[in-house]
C-alpha positions in Angstrom: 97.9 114.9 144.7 94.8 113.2 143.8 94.5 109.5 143.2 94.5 110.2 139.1 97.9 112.0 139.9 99.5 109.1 141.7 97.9 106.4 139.5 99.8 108.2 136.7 102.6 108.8 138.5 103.3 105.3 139.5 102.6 104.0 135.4 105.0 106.0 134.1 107.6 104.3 135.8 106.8 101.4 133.8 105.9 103.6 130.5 108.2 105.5 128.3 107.1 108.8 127.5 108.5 111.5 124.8 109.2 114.4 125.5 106.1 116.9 124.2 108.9 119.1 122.6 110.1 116.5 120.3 107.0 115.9 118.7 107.3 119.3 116.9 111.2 119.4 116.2 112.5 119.6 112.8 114.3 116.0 114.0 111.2 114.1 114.8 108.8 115.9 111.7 111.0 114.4 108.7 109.8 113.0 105.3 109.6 110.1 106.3 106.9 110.8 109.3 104.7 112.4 106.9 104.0 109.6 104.8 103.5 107.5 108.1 100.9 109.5 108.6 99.4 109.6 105.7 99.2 105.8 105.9 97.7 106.1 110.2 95.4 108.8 108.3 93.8 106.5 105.3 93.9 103.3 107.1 91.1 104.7 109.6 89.3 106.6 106.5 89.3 103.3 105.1 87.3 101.6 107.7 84.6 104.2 107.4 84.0 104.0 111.3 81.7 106.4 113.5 83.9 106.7 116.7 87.7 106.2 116.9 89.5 106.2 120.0 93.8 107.5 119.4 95.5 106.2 121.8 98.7 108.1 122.0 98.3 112.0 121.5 101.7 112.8 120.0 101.4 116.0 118.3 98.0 115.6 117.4 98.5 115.7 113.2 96.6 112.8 113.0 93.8 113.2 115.1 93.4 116.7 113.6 93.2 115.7 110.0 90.9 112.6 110.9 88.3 115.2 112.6 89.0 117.6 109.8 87.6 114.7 107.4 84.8 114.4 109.7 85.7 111.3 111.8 84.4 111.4 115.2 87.8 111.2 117.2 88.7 110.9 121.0 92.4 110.4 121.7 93.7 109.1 125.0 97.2 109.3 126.3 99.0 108.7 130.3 100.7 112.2 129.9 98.3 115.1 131.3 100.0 117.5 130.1 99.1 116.7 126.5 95.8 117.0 127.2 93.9 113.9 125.8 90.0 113.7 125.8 90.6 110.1 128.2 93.7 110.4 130.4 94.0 106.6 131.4 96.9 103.7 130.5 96.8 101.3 127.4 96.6 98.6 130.0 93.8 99.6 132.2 91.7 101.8 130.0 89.1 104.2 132.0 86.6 102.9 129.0 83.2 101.1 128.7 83.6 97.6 126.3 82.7 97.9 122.8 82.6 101.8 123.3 84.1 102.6 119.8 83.8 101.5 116.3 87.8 101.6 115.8 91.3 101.7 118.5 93.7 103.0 116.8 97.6 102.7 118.5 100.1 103.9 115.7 103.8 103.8 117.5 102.6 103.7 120.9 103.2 99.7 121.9 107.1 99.4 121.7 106.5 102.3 125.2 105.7 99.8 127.0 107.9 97.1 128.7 107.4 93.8 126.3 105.4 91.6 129.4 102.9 94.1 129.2 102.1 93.7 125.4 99.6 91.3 125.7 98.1 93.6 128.1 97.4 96.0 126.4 96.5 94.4 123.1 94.1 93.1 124.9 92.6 96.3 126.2 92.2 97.6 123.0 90.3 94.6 121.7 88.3 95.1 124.8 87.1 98.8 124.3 86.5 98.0 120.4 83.4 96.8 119.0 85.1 96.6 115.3 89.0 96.3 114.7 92.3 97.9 116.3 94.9 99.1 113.6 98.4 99.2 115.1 102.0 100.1 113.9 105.3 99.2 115.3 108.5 99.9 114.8 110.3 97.4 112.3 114.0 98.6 111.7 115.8 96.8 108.5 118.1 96.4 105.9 115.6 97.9 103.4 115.3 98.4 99.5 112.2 99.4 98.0 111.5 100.8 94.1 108.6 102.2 93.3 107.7 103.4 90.2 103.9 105.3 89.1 102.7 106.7 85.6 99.8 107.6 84.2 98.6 108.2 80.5 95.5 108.9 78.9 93.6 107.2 76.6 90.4 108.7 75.2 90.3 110.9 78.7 90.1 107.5 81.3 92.8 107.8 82.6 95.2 104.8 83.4 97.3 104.7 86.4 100.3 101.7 86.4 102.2 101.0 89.4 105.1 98.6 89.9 106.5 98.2 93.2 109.1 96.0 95.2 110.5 95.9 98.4 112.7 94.1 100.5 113.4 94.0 104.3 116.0 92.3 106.4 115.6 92.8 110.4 118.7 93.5 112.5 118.1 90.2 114.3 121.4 90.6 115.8 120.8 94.5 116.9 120.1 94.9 120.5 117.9 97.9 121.4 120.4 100.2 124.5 117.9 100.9 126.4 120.4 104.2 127.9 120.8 105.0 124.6 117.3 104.9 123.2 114.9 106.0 126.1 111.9 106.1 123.7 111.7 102.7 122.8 111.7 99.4 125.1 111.7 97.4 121.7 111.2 96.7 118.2 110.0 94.1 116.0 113.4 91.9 114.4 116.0 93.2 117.2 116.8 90.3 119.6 114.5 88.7 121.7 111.6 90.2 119.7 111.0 88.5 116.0 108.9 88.9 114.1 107.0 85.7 114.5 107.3 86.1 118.8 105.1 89.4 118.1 102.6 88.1 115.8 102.3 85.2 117.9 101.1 86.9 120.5 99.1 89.3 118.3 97.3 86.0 116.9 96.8 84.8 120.4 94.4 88.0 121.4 92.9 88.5 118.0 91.5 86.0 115.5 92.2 87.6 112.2 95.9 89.2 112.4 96.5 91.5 108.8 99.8 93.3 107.6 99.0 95.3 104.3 101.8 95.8 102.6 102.3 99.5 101.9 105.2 101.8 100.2 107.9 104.0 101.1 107.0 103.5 105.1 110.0 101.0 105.7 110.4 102.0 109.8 106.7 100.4 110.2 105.1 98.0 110.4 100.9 97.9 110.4 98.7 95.2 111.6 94.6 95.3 111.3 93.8 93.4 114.0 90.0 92.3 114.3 87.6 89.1 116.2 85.1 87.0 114.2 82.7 87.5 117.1 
């Protein structure tokens, strides 16, 4: 085994990883995931950047429809057998500073074991010459109405939205780890509030942002960026 192999090897102890088959099951591609990634899709388009780096290959959707919309896109993941462009770990990542425009890691933190967070929040800042766009998982209590119409007047046409959501964390929830072996944590669950996570967020990055969107209530997004 070559030194890659072991170095691998010996970070995945610490690292959850998914299963590759899940990511195509009819359990893991629900409703619900597609409109998460619309939302990982339009944030990047939003930025307008040259070069994104993915980190976390999952199935690939994302990537796919992000080249297909001619994004220049390299994804990196610990898992060799998914075959990223960059096989290297969130926390020591095989890349130059200020190599890409964007770091994109949509449900790919809560993997890791919560000391090593900071870590790798601070690798992505490192390898980013622009912002870092994150999600995390955010389970709640959750009510959310949203209601769109259009009409026409004199062919302009007039789009109306009226939206409201609410969200209460399971503070009191506490993530089995035997039970769950996807997720080390998530943001409201004991020991991890939301304010502990942006803390730390705010402690790497100088301009910490959480859009609000709809009918995404599992996630939670942050656009993460430096003043210098």
């Amino acid at each position: 085994m070559n030194f890659l192999g072991i170095n691998c090897m010996l970070n995945n102890m610490t690292q959850v990883q998914v299963d590759k088959k899940l990511y195509f099951s009819k359990r893991y591609l629900t409703m619900e995931r597609f409109i998460s990634y619309y939302h990982q899709v339009n944030f990047v388009l939003d930025e307008k950047p040259r070069d994104v780096l993915e980190i976390g290959v999952g199935n690939k959707i994302v990537s796919d429809l992000l080249k297909k919309s001619g994004v220049n896109i390299k994804n990196c993941d610990i898992d060799v057998e998914l075959k990223p462009d960059i096989v290297s770990d969130v926390r020591n990542l095989s890349v130059k500073d200020d190599e890409f425009d964007l770091v994109i890691a949509y449900e790919v933190l809560e993997h890791l074991p919560f000391d090593d967070f900071k870590k790798a929040l601070e690798e992505l800042k490192r390898v980013s010459k622009g912002k870092v766009i994150v999600s995390l998982p955010f389970p709640s209590i959750h009510l959310e109405f949203f209601l769109k119409f259009k009409s026409v007047i004199r062919s302009r046409k007039i789009v109306k939205k009226i939206f409201f959501a609410l969200k209460i964390p399971y503070f009191l929830k506490i993530i089995d780890i035997n039970k769950n072996k996807q997720h080390y944590w998530e943001i409201g669950t004991k020991g991890y509030s939301k304010k502990k996570v942006e803390k730390i967020l705010k402690s790497v990055f100088d301009e910490v942002k959480s859009p609000k969107i709809i009918l995404d209530s599992y996630h939670k997004y942050y656009i993460l960026k430096n003043d210098s």
